[in-house]
mmCIF file of the protein (N, C-alpha, C, O) and its ligand, coordinates in Angstrom:
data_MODEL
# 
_entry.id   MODEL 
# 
loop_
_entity.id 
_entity.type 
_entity.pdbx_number_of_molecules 
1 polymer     1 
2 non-polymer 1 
# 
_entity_poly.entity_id                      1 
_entity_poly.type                           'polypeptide(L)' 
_entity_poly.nstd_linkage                   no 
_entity_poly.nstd_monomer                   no 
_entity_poly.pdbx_seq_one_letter_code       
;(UNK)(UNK)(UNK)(UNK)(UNK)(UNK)(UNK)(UNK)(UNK)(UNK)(UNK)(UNK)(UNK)(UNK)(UNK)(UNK)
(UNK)(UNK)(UNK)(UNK)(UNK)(UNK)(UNK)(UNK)(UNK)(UNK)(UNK)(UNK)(UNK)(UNK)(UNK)(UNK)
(UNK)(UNK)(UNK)(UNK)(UNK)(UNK)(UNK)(UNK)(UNK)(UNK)(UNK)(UNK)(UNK)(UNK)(UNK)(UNK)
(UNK)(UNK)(UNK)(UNK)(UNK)
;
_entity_poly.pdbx_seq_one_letter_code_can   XXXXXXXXXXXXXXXXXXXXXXXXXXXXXXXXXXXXXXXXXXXXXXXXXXXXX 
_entity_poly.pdbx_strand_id                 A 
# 
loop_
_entity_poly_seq.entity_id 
_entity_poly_seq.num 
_entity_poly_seq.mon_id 
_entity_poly_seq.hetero 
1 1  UNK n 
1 2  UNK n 
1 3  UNK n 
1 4  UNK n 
1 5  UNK n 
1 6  UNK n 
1 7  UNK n 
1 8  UNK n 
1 9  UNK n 
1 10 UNK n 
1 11 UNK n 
1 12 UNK n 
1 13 UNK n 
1 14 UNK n 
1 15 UNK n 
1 16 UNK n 
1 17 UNK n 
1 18 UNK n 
1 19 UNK n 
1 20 UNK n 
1 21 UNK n 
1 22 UNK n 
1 23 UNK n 
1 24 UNK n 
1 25 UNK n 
1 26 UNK n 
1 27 UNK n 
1 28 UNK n 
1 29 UNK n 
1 30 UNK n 
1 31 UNK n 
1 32 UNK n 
1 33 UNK n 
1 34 UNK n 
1 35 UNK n 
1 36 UNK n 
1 37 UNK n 
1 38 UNK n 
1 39 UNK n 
1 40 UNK n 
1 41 UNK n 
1 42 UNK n 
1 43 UNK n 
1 44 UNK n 
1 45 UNK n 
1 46 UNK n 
1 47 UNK n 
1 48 UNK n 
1 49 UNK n 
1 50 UNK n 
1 51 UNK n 
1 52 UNK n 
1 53 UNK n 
# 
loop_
_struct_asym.id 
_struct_asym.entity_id 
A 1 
B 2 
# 
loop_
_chem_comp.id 
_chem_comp.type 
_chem_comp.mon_nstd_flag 
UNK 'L-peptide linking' . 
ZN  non-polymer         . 
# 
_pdbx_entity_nonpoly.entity_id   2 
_pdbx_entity_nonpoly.name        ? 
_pdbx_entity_nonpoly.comp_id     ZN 
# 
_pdbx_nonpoly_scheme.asym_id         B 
_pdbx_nonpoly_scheme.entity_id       2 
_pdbx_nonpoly_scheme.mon_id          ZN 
_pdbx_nonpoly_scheme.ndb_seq_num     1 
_pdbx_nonpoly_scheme.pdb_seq_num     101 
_pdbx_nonpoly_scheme.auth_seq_num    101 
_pdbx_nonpoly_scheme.pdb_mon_id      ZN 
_pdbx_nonpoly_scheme.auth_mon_id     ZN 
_pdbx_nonpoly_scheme.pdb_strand_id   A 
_pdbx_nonpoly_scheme.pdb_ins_code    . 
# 
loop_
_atom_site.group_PDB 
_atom_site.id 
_atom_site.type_symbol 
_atom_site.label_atom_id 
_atom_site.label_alt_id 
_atom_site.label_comp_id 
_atom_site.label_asym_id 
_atom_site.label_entity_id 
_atom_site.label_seq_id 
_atom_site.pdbx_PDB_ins_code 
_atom_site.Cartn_x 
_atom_site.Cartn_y 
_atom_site.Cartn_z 
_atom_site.occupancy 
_atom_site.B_iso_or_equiv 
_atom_site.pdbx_formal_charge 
_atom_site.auth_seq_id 
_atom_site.auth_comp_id 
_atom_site.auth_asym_id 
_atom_site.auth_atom_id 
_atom_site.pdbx_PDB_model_num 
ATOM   1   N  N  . UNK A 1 1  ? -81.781 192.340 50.463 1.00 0.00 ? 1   UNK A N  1 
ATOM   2   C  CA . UNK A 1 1  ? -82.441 193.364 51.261 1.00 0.00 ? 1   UNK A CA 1 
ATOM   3   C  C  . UNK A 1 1  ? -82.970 192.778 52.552 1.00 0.00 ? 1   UNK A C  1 
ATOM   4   O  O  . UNK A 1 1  ? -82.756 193.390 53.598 1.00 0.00 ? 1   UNK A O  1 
ATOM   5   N  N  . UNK A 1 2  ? -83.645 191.637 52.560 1.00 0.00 ? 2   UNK A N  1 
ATOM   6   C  CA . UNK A 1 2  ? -84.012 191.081 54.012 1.00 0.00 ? 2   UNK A CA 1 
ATOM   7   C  C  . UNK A 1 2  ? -83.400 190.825 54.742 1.00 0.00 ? 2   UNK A C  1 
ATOM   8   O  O  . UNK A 1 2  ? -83.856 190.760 55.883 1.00 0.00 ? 2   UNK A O  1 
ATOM   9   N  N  . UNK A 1 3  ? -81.776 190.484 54.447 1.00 0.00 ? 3   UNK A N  1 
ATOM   10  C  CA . UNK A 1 3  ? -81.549 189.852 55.321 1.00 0.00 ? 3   UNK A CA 1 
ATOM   11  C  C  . UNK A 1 3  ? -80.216 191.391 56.025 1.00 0.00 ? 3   UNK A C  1 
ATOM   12  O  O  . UNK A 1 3  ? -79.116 191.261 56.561 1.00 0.00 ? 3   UNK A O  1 
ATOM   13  N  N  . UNK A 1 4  ? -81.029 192.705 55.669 1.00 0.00 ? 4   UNK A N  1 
ATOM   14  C  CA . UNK A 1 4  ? -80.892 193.653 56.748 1.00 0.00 ? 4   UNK A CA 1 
ATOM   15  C  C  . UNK A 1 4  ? -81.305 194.280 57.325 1.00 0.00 ? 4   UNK A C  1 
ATOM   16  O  O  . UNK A 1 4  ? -80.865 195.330 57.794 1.00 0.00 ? 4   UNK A O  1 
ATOM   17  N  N  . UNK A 1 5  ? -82.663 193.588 57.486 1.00 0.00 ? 5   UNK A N  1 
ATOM   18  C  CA . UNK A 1 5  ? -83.817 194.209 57.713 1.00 0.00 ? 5   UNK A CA 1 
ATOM   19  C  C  . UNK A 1 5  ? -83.225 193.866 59.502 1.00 0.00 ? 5   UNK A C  1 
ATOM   20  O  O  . UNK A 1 5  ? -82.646 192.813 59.768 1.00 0.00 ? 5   UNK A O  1 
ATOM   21  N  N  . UNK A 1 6  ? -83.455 194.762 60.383 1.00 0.00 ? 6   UNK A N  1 
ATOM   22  C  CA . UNK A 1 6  ? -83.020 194.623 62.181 1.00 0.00 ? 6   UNK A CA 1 
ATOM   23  C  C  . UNK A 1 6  ? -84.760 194.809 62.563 1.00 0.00 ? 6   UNK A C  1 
ATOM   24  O  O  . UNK A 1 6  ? -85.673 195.149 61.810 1.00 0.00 ? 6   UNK A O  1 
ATOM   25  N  N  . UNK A 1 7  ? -84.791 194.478 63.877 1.00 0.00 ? 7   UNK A N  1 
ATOM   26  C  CA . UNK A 1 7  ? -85.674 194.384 64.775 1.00 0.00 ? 7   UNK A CA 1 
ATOM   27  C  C  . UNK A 1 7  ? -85.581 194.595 66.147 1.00 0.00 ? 7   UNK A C  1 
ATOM   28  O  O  . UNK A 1 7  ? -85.037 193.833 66.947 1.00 0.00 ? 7   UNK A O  1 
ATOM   29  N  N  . UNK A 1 8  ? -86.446 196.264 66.539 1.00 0.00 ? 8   UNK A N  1 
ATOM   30  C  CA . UNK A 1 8  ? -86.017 196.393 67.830 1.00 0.00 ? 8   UNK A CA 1 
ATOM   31  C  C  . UNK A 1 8  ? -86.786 194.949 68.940 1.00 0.00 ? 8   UNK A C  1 
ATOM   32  O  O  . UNK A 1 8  ? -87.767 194.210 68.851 1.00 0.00 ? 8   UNK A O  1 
ATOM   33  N  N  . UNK A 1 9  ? -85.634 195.161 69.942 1.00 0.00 ? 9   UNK A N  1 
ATOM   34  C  CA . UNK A 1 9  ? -85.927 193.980 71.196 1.00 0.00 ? 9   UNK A CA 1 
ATOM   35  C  C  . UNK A 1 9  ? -86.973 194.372 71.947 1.00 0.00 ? 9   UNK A C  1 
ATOM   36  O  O  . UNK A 1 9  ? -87.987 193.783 72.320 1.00 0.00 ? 9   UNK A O  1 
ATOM   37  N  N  . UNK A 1 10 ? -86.369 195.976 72.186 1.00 0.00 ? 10  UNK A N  1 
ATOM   38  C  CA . UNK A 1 10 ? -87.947 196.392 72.985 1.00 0.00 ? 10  UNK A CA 1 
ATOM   39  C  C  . UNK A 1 10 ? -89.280 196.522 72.530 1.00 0.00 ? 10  UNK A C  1 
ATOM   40  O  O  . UNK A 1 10 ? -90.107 195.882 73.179 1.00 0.00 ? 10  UNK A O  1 
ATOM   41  N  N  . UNK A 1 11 ? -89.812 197.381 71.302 1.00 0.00 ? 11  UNK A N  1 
ATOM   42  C  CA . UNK A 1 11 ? -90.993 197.647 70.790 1.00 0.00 ? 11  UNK A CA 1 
ATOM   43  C  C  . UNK A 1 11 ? -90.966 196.671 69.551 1.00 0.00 ? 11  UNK A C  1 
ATOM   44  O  O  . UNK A 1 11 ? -92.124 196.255 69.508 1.00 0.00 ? 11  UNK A O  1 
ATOM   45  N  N  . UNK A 1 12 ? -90.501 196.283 68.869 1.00 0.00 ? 12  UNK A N  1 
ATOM   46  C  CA . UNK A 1 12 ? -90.754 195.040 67.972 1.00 0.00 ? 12  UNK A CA 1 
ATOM   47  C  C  . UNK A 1 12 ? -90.860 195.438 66.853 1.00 0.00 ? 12  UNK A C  1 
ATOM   48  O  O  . UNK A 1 12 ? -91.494 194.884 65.955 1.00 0.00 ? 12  UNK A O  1 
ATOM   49  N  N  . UNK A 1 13 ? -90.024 196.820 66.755 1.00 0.00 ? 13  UNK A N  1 
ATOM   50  C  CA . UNK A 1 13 ? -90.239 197.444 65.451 1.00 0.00 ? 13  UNK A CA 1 
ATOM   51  C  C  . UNK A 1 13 ? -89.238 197.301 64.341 1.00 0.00 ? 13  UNK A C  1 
ATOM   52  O  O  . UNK A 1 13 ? -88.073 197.565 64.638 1.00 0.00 ? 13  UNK A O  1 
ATOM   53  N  N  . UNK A 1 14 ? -89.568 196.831 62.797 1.00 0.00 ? 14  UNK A N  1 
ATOM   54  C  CA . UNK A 1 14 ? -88.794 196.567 61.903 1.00 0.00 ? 14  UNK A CA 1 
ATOM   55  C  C  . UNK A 1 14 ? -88.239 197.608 61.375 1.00 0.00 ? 14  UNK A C  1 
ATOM   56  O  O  . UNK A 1 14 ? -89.005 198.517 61.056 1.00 0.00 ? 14  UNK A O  1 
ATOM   57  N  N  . UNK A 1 15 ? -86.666 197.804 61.111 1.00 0.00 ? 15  UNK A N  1 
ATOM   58  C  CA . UNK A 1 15 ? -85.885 198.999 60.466 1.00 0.00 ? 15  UNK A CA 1 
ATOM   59  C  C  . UNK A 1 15 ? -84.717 198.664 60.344 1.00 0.00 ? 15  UNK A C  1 
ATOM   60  O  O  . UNK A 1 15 ? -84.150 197.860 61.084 1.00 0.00 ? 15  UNK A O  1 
ATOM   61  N  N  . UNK A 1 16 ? -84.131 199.342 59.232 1.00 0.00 ? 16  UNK A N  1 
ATOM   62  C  CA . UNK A 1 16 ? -83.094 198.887 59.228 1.00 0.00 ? 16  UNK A CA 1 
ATOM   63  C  C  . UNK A 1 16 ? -81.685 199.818 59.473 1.00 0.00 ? 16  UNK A C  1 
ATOM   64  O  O  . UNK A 1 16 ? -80.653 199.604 58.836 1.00 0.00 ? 16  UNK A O  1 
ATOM   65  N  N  . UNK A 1 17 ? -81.794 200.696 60.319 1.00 0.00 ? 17  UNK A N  1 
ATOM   66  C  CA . UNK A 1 17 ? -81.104 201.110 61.652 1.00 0.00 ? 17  UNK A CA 1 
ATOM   67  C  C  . UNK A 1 17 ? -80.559 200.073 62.501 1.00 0.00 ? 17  UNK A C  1 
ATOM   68  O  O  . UNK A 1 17 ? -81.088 198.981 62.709 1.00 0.00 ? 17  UNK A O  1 
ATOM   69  N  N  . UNK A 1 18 ? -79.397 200.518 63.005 1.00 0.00 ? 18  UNK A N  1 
ATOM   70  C  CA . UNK A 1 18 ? -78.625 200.258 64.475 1.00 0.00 ? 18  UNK A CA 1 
ATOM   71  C  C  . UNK A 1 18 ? -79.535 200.065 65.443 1.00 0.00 ? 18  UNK A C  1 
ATOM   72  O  O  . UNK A 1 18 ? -79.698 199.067 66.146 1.00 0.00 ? 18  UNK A O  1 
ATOM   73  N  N  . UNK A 1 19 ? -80.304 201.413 65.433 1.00 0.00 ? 19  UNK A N  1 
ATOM   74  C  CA . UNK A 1 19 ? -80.528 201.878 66.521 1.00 0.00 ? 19  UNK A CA 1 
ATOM   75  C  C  . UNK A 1 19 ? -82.459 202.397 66.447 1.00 0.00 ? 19  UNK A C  1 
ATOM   76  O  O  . UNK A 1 19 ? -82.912 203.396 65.888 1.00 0.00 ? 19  UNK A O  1 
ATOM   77  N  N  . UNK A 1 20 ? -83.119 201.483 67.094 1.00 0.00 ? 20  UNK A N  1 
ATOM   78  C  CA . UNK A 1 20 ? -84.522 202.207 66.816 1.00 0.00 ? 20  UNK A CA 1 
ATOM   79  C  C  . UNK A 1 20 ? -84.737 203.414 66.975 1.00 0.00 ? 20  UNK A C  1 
ATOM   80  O  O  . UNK A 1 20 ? -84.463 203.906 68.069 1.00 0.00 ? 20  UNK A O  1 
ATOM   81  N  N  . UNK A 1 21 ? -85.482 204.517 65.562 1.00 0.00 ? 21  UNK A N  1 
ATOM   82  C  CA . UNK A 1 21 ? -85.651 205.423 65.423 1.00 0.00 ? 21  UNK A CA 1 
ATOM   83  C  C  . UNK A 1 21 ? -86.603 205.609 66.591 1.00 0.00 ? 21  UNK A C  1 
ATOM   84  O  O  . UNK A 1 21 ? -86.420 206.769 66.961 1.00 0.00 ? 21  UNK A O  1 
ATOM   85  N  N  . UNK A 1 22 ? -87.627 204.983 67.439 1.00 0.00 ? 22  UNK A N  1 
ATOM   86  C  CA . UNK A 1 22 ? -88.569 205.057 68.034 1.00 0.00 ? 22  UNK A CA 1 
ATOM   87  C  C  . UNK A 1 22 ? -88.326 205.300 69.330 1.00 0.00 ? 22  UNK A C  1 
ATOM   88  O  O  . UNK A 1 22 ? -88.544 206.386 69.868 1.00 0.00 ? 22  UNK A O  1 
ATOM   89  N  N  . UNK A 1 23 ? -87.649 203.837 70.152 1.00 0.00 ? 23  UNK A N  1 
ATOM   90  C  CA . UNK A 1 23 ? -87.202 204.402 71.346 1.00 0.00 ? 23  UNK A CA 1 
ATOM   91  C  C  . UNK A 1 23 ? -86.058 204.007 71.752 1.00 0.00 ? 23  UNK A C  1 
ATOM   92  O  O  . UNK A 1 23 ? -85.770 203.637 72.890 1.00 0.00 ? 23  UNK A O  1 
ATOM   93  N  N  . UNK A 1 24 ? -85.235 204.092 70.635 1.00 0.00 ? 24  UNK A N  1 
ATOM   94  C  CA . UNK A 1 24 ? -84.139 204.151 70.505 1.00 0.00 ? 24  UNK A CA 1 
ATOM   95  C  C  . UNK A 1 24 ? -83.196 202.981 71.053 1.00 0.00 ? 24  UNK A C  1 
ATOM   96  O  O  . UNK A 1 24 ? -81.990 203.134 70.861 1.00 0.00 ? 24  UNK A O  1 
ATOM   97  N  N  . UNK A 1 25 ? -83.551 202.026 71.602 1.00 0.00 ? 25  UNK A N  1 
ATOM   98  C  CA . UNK A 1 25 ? -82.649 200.674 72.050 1.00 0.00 ? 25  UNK A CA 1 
ATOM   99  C  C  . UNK A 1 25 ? -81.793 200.184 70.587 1.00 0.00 ? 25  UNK A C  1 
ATOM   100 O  O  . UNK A 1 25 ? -81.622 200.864 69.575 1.00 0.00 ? 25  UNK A O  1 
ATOM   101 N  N  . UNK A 1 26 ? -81.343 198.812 70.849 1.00 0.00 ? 26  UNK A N  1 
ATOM   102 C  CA . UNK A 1 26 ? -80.328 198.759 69.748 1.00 0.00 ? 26  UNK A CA 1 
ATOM   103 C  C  . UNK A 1 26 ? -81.287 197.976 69.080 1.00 0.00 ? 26  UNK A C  1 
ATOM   104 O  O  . UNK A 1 26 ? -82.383 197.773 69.603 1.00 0.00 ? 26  UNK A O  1 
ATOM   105 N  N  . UNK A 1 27 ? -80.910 197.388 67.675 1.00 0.00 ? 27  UNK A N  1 
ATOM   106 C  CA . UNK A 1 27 ? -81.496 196.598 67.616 1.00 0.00 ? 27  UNK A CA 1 
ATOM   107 C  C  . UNK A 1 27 ? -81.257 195.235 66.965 1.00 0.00 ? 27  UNK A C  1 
ATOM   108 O  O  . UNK A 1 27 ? -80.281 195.665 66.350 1.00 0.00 ? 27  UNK A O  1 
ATOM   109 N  N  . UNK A 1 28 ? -81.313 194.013 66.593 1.00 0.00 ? 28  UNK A N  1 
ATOM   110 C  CA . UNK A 1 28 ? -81.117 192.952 66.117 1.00 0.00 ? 28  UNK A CA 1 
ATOM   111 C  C  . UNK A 1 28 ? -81.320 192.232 64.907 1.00 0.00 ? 28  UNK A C  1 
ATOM   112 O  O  . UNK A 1 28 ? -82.464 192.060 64.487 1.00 0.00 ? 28  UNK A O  1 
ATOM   113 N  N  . UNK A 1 29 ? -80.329 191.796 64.311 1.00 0.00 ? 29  UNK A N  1 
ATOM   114 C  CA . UNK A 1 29 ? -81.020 191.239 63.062 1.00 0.00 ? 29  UNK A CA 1 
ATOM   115 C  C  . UNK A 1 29 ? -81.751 190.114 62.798 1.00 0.00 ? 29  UNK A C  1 
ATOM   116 O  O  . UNK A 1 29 ? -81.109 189.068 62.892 1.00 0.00 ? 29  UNK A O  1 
ATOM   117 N  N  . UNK A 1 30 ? -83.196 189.992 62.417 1.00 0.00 ? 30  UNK A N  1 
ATOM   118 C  CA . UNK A 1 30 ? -84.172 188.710 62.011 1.00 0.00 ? 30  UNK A CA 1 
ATOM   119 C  C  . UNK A 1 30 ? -82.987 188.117 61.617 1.00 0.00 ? 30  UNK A C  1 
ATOM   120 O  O  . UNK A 1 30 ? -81.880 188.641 61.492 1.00 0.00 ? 30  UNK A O  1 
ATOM   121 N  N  . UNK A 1 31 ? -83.441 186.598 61.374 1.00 0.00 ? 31  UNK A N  1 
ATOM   122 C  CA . UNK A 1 31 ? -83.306 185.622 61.009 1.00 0.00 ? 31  UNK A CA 1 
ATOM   123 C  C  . UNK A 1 31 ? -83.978 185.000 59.758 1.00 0.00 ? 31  UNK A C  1 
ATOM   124 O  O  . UNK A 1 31 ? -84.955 184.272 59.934 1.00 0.00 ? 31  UNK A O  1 
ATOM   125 N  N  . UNK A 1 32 ? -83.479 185.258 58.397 1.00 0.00 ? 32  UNK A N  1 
ATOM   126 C  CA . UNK A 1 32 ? -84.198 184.875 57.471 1.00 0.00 ? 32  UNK A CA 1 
ATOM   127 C  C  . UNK A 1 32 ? -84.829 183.419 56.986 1.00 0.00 ? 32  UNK A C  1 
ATOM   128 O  O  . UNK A 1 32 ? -85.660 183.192 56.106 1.00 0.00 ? 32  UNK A O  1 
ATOM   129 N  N  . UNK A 1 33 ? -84.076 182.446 57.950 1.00 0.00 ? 33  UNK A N  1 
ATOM   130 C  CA . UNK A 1 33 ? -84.771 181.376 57.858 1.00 0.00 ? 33  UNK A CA 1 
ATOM   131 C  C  . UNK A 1 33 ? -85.870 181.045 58.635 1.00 0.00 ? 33  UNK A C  1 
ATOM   132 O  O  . UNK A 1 33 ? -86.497 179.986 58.596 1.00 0.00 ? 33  UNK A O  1 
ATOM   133 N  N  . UNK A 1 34 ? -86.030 181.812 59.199 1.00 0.00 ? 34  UNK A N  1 
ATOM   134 C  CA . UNK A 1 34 ? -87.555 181.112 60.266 1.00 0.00 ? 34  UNK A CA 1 
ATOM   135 C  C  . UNK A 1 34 ? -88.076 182.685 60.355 1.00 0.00 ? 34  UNK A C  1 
ATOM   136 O  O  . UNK A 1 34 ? -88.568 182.925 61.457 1.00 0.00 ? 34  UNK A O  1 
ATOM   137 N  N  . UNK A 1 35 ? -88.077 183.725 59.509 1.00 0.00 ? 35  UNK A N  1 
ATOM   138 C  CA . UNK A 1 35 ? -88.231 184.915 59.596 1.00 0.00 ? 35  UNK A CA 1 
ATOM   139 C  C  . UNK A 1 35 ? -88.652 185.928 58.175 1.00 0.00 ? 35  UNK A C  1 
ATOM   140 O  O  . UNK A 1 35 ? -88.034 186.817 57.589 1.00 0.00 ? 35  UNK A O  1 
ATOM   141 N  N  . UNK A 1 36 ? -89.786 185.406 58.005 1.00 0.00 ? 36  UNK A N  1 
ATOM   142 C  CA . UNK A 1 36 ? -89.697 186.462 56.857 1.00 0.00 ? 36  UNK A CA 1 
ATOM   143 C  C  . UNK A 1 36 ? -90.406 188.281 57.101 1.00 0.00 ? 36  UNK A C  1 
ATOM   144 O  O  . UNK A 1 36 ? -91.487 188.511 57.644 1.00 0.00 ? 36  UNK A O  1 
ATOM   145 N  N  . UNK A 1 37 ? -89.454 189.354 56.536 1.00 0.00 ? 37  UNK A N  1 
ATOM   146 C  CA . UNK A 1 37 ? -89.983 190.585 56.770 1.00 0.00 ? 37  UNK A CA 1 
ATOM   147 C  C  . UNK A 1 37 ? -91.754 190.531 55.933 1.00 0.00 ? 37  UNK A C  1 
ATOM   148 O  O  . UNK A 1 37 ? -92.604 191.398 56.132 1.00 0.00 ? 37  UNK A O  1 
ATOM   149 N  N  . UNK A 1 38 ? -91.877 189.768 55.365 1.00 0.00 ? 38  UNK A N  1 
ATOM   150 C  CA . UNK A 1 38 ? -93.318 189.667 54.560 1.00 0.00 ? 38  UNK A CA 1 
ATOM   151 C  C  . UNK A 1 38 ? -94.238 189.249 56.012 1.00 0.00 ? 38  UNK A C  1 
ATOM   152 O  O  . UNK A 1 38 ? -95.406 189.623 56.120 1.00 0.00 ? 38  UNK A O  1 
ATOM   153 N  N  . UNK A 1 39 ? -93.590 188.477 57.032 1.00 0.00 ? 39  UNK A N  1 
ATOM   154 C  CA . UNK A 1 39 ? -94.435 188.211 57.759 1.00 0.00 ? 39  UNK A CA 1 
ATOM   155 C  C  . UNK A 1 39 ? -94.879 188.749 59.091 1.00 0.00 ? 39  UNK A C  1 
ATOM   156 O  O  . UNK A 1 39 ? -94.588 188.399 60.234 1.00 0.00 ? 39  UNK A O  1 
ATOM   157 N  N  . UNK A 1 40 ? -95.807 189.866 58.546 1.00 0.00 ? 40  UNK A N  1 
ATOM   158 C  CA . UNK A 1 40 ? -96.159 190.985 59.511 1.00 0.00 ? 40  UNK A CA 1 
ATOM   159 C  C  . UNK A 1 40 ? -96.268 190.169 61.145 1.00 0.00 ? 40  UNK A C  1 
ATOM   160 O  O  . UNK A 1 40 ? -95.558 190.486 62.100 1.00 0.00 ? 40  UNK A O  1 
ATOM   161 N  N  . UNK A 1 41 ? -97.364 189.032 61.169 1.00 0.00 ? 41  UNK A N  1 
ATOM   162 C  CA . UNK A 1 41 ? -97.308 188.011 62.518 1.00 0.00 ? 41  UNK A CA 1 
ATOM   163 C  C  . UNK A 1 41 ? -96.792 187.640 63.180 1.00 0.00 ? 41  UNK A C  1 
ATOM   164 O  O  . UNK A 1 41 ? -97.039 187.533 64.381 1.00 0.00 ? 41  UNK A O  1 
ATOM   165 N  N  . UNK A 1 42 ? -95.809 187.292 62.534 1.00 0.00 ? 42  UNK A N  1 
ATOM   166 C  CA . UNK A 1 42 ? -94.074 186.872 63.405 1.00 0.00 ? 42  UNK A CA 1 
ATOM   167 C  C  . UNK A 1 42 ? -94.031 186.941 64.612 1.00 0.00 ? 42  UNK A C  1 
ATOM   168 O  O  . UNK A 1 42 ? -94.051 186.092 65.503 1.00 0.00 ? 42  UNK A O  1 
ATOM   169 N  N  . UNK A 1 43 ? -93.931 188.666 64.581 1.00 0.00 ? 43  UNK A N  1 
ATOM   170 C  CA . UNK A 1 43 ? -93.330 188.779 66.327 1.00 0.00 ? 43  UNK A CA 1 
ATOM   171 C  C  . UNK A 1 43 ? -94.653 188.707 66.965 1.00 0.00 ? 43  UNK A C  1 
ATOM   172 O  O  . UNK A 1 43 ? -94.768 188.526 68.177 1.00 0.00 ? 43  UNK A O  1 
ATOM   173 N  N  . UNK A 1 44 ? -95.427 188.814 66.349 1.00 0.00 ? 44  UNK A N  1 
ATOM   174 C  CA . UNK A 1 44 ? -97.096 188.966 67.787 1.00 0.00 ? 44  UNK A CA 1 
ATOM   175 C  C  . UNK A 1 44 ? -97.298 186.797 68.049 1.00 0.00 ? 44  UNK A C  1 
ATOM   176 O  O  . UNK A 1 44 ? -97.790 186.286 69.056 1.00 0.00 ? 44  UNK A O  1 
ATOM   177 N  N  . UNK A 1 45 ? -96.781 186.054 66.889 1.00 0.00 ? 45  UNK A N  1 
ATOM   178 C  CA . UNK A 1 45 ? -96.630 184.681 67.561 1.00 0.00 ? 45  UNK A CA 1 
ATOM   179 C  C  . UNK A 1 45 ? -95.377 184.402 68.018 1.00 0.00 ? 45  UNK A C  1 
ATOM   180 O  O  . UNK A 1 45 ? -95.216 183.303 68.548 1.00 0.00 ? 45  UNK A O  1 
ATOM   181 N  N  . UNK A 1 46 ? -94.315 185.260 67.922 1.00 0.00 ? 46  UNK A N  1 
ATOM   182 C  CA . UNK A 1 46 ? -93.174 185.096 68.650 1.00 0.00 ? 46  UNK A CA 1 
ATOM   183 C  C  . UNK A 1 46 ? -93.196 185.196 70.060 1.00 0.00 ? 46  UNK A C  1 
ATOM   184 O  O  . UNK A 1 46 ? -92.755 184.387 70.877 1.00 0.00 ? 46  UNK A O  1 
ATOM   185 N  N  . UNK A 1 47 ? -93.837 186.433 70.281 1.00 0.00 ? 47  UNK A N  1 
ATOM   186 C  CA . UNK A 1 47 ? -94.676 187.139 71.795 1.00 0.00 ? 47  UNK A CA 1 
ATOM   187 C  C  . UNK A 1 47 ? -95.398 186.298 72.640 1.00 0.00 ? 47  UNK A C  1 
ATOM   188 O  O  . UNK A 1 47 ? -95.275 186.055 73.840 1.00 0.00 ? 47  UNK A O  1 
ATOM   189 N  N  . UNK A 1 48 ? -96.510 185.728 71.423 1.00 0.00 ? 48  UNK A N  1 
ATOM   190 C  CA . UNK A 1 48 ? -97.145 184.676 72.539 1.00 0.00 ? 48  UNK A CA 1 
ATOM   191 C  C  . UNK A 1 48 ? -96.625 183.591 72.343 1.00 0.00 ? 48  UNK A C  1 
ATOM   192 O  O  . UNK A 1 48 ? -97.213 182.685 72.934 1.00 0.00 ? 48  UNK A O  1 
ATOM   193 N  N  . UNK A 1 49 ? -95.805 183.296 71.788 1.00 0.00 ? 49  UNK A N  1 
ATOM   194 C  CA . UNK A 1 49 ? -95.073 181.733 72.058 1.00 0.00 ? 49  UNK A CA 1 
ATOM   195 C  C  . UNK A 1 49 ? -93.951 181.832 73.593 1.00 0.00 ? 49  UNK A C  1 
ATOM   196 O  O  . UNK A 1 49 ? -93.661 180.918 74.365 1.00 0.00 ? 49  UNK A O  1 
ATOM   197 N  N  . UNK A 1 50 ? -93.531 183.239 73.620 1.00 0.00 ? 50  UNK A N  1 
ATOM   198 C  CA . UNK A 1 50 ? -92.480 183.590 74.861 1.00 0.00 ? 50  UNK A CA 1 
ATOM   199 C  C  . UNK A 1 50 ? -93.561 183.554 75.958 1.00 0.00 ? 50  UNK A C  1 
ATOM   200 O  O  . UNK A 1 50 ? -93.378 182.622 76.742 1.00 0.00 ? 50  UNK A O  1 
ATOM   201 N  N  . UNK A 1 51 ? -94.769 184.410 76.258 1.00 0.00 ? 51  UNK A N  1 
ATOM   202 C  CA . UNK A 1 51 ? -95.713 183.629 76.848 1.00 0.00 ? 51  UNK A CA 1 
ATOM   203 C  C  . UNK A 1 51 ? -96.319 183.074 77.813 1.00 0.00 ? 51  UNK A C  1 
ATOM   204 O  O  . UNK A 1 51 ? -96.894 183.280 78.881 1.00 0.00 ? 51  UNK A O  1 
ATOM   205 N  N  . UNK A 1 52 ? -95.846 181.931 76.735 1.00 0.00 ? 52  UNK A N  1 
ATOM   206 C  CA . UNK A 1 52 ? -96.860 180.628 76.907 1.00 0.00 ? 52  UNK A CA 1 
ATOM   207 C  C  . UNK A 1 52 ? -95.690 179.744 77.679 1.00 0.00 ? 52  UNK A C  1 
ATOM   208 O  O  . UNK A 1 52 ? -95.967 178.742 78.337 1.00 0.00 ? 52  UNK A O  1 
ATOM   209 N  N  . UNK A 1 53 ? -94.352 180.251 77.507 1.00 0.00 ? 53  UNK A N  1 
ATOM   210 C  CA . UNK A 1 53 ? -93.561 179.311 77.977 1.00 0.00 ? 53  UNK A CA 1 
ATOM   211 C  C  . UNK A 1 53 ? -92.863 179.715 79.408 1.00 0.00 ? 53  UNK A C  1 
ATOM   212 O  O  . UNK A 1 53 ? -92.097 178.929 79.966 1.00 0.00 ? 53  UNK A O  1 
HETATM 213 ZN ZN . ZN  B 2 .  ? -87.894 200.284 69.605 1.00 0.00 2 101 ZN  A ZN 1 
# 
């Protein structure tokens, strides 16, 4: 099951749609090794790790 869990690029929202139900961009699949759907934090330290750099 996780590892179809997608993630929109724009709003950062988890689903497992093509296509975000929200605002509709496409969207991408996590990465279950450095990615768990358990880990609500992820993208808000993904965010500020992009950033910071
Ligand atoms: Zn979205």
């Amino acid at each position: 099951m996780r590892s179809k869990i997608k993630r929109c690029r724009t709003c950062g929202l988890y689903t497992l749609k093509d296509i975000c139900p929200i605002c509709g961009a496409s969207t991408s699949q996590t990465k279950p090794a450095r990615f768990s759907p358990e880990d609500r934090y992820g993208r808000y330290r993904r965010a500020l790790r992009q950033e910071a750099e």
